[in-house]
C-alpha positions in Angstrom: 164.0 132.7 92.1 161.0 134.6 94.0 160.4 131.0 95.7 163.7 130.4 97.0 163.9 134.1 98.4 160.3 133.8 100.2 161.8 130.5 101.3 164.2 132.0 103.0 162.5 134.8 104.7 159.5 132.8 105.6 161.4 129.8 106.7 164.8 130.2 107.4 165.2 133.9 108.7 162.1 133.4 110.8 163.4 130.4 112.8 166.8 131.2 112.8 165.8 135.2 113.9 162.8 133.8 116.7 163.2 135.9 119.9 166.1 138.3 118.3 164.2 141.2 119.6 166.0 140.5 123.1 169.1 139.2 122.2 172.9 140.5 123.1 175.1 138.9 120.7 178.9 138.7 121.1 181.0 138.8 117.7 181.0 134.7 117.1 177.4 134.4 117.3 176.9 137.3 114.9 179.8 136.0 112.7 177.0 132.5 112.6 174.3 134.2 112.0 175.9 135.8 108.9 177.3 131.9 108.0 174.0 130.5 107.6 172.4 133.9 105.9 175.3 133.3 103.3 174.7 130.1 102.9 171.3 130.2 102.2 171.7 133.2 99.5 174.2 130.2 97.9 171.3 127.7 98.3 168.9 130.4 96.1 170.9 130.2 93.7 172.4 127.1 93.3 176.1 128.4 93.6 179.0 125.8 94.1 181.5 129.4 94.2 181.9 131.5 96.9 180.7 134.9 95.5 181.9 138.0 97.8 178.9 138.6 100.6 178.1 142.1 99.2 177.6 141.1 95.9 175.4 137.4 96.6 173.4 139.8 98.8 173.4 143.4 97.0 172.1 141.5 94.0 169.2 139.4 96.2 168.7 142.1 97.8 168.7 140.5 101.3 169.9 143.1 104.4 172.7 142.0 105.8 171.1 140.2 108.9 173.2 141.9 111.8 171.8 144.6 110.4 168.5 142.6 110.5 168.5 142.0 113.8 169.4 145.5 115.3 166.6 147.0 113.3 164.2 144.1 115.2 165.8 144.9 118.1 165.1 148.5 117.9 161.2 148.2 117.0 160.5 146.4 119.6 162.2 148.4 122.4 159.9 151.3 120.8 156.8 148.7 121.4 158.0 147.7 125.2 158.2 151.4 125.8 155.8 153.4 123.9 153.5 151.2 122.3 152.1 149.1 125.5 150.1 150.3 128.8 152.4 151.4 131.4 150.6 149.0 133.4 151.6 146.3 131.4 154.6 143.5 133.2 157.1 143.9 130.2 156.8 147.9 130.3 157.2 147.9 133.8 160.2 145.5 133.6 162.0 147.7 130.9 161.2 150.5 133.3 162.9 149.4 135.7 166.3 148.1 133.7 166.7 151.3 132.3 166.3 152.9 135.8 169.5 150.7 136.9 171.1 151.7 134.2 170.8 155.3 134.5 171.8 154.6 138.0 175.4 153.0 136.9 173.8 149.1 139.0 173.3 147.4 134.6 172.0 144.1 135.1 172.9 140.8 134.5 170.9 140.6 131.1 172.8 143.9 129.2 169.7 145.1 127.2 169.6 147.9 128.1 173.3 148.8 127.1 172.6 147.0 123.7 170.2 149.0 122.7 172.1 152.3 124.1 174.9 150.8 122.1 173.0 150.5 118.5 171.2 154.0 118.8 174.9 155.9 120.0 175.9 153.7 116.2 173.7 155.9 114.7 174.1 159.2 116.2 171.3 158.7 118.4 173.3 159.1 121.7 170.4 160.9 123.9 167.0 159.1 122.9 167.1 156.3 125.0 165.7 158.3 128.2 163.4 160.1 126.0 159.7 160.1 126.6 158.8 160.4 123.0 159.5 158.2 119.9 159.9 160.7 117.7 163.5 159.7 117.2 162.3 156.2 115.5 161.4 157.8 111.6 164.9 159.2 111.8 166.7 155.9 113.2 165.1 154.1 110.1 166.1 156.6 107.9 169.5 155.9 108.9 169.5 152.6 108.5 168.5 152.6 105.0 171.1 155.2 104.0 173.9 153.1 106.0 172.4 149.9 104.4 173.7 151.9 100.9 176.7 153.3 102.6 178.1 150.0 103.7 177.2 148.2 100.6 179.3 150.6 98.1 182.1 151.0 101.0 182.3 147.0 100.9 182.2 146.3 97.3 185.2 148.8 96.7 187.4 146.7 99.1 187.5 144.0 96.3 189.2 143.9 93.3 187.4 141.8 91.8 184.0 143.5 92.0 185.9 146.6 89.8 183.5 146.1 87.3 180.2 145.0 89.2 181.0 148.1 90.8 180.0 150.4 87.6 176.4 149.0 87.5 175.3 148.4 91.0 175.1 151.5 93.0 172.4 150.0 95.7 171.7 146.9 98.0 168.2 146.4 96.2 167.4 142.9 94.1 167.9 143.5 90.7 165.8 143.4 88.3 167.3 140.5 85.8 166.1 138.0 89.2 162.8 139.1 89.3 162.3 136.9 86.0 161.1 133.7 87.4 161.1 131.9 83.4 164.5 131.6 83.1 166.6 130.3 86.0 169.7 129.4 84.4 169.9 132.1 82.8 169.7 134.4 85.8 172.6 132.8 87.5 174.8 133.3 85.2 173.9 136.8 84.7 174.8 136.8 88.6 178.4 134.7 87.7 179.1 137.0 84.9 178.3 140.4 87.0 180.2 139.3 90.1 183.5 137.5 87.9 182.7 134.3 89.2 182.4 133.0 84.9 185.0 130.4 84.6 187.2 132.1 82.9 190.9 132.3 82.3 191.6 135.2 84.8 189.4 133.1 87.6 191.5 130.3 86.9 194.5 132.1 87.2 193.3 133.5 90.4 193.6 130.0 91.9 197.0 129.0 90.6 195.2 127.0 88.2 196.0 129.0 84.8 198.3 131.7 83.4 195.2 133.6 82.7 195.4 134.2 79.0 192.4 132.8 76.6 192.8 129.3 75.9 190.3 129.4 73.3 191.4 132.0 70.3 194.8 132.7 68.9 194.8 136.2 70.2 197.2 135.3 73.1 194.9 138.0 75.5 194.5 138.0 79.1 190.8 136.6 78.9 188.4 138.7 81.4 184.9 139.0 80.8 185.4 141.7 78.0 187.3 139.4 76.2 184.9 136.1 76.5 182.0 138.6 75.7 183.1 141.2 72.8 186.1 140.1 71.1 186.5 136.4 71.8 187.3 134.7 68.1 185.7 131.6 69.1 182.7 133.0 70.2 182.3 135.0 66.8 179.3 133.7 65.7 177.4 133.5 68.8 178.0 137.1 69.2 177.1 138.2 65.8 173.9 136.5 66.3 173.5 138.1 69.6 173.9 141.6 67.8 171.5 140.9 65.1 168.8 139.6 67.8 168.5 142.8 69.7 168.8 144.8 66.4 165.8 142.6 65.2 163.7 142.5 68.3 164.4 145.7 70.2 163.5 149.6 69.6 166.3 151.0 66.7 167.6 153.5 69.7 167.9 150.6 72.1 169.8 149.1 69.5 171.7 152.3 68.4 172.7 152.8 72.3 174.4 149.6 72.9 175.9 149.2 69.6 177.8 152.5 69.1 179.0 152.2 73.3 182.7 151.3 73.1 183.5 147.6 74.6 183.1 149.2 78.7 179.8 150.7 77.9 179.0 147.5 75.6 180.0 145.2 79.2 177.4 147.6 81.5 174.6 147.5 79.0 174.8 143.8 79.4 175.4 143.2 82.7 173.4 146.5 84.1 170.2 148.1 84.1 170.6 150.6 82.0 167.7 149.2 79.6 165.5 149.0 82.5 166.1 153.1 83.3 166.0 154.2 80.0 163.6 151.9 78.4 161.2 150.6 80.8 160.2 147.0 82.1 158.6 145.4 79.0 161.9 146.3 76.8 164.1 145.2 79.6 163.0 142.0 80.2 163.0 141.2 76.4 166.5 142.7 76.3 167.4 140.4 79.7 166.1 137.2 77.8 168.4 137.9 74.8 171.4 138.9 76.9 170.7 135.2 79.1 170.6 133.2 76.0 173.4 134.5 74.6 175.5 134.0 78.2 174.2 130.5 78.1 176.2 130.1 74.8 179.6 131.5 75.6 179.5 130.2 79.3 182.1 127.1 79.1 183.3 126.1 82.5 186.7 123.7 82.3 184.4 121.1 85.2 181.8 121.9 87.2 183.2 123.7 89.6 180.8 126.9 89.4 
């Protein structure tokens, strides 16, 4: 997992990213650039399904890359202006752009109204004629709470992400893909968080089933709940799942998830609630258990996921 995201970063956002500093993008070239960002977060990990954007990247915890790309764009008009000698060709040139500017006469090139256009974003409407920097800490500060902002403001726009949403509260990589032992494992973790676990109700999104469980005699809508907790045919594997964590985690651990009715039982799975309460060391033996036991109950009708 670590390989594919320093893959990415060193490899494919750096070429694909070369000279953004100085870029004006219209909306199709940005709507690209996020393409092949989203496409690569697939690649990682191995997806066939298209996952919603927020989630493949909340859980990777890649920034969104127009997001990227502003903040690049942003650092280095702070090192054109501030950071070189005012003798210096590049500081004289932006000099002299933002002079027309100010003067109404913008030039061909609009960089100057780009990077006007990404501070006023922020609430940074005066700072661009400024002759400090001391404007930049707050920028970045803003960035990283709107990076948070506009992940939970995107994930609520999807149904689908109802539960993901009671676990993930940040844009930051999670924990359960920082385990580099067990692959598999970890994507379906990522499957089962974001409802992408061949189940009944996927299907049924698609036109392809009436939704109910086609693999107990309960006659129940099966969501992830179901397939998880109270699934008949998946008795055994979850009774064996119980009595591993009772055996090889702490007795609270244990006593935590066990008495949690089936919503709390779901986010103790899926979340990080073991990693909060109990540290690293119990969390990833609690991950491994939780992984082995998805690799059980994941049955897929083909191969589409």
């Amino acid at each position: 997992m670590l390989n594919g995201k320093t893959i990415y970063h060193s490899m494919i956002e750096s070429a694909i990213l070369s000279g953004c500093s100085i870029w004006t993008l219209t909306k199709s070239n940005i709507a690209l650039m996020k393409s092949i960002q989203y496409r690569a977060a697939q690649a990682v990990l191995q997806l066939k399904c298209k996952p919603t954007r927020p989630a493949l990247l909340g859980d990777l915890g890649w920034t969104p890359i127009d997001l990227t790309i502003e903040k690049r764009q942003i650092a280095y008009f702070k090192y054109l202006k501030f950071d070189l000698a005012h003798s210096s060709l590049p500081h004289k040139v932006l000099t002299h752009l933002i002079k027309q500017h100010s003067e109404g006469n913008e030039a061909p090139w609009k960089y100057v109204s780009n990077i006007k256009s990404i501070l006023i974003k922020r609430g940074l409407d005066d700072v661009l004629f400024r002759d400090d920097c001391e404007w930049y800490n707050t920028y970045e500060g803003i960035c990283r709470q709107e990076r948070t902002t506009n992940f939970i403001d995107d994930i609520s726009h999807f149904k689908s992400l109802n539960t993901y949403s009671t676990f993930k509260n940040h844009p930051y990589q999670e924990n359960y893909l920082k385990q580099d032992f067990d692959f598999y494992g970890s994507r379906l973790k990522f499957l089962a968080r974001t409802n992408n676990f061949c189940l009944e109700s996927n299907y049924s999104v698609w036109g392809k089933s009436d939704g109910k469980c086609k693999l107990c005699s309960l006659n129940v809508h099966e969501d992830l709940q179901h397939r998880l907790l109270l699934c008949e045919h998946f008795k055994e594997e979850r009774e064996s799942f119980f009595h591993t964590v009772c055996k090889q985690c702490p007795s609270d651990l244990f006593s935590d998830f066990i008495k949690g009715n089936l919503t709390e039982k779901l986010t103790f799975i899926l979340g990080d609630e073991t990693f909060s309460k109990w540290g690293q060391d119990y969390f990833r033996l609690f991950d491994s258990i939780v992984k082995s036991f998805l690799t059980q109950v994941y049955k897929p009708r083909d191969l589409c996921l």
